[in-house]
C-alpha positions, 0 to 999 in steps of 0.5 A: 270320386265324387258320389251321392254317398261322399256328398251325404258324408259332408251333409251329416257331419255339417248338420252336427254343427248346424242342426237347421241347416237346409240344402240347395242341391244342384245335380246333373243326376236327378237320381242324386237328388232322390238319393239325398232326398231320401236321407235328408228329407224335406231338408234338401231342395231344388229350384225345379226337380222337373226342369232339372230332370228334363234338361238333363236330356238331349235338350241341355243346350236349349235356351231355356236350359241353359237359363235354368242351369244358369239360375241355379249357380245364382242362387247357389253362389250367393248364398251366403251361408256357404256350399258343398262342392265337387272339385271336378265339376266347371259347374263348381268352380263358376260357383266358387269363384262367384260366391259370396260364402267366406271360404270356410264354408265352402266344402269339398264333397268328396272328402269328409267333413271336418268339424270346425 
């Protein structure tokens, strides 16, 4: 299963081989950001923590929410420098198939990370 733990397993072993590297994270639990945040520090960002948190509520069918949730994969799927993903999310594989990241830069995060 995926967790927290599992995606800041990939995290260290990514930042071994990219020590600048900096992180989008989109999560539908809030506490998995403060989580990540609290290890990787200033490294690990979101488009709007408090967006995030409020549409993750009974709201998450709101337009406004939808349009958040929708921004998010954007910004995700064209990063070119890649992503760690969750094979059991549809969030995840809309950003997959959106994404301009060669292929090995896209990491599971429910597996440890393997050094290139």
């Amino acid at each position: 299963r995926c967790t927290a733990t599992s995606f800041a397993r990939v995290m260290r072993g990514y930042l071994k081989d990219h020590q600048n590297a900096l992180f989008l994270v989109a999560t539908d639990t809030p506490e998995t950001y403060g989580d990540l945040q609290k290890e990787f520090g200033d490294r690990v960002q979101t488009l709007d923590l408090e967006m995030s948190r409020y549409c993750r509520t009974e709201v998450t069918r709101e337009f406004h929410c939808i349009a958040f949730a929708a921004s998010e994969m954007y910004a995700l799927a064209k990063s070119s420098s890649g992503f760690i993903f969750s094979p059991f999310s549809s969030y995840s594989e809309a950003i997959t198939w959106m994404s301009q990241a060669r292929q090995e830069n896209i990491l599971n995060g429910c597996v440890d990370y393997d050094s290139r």
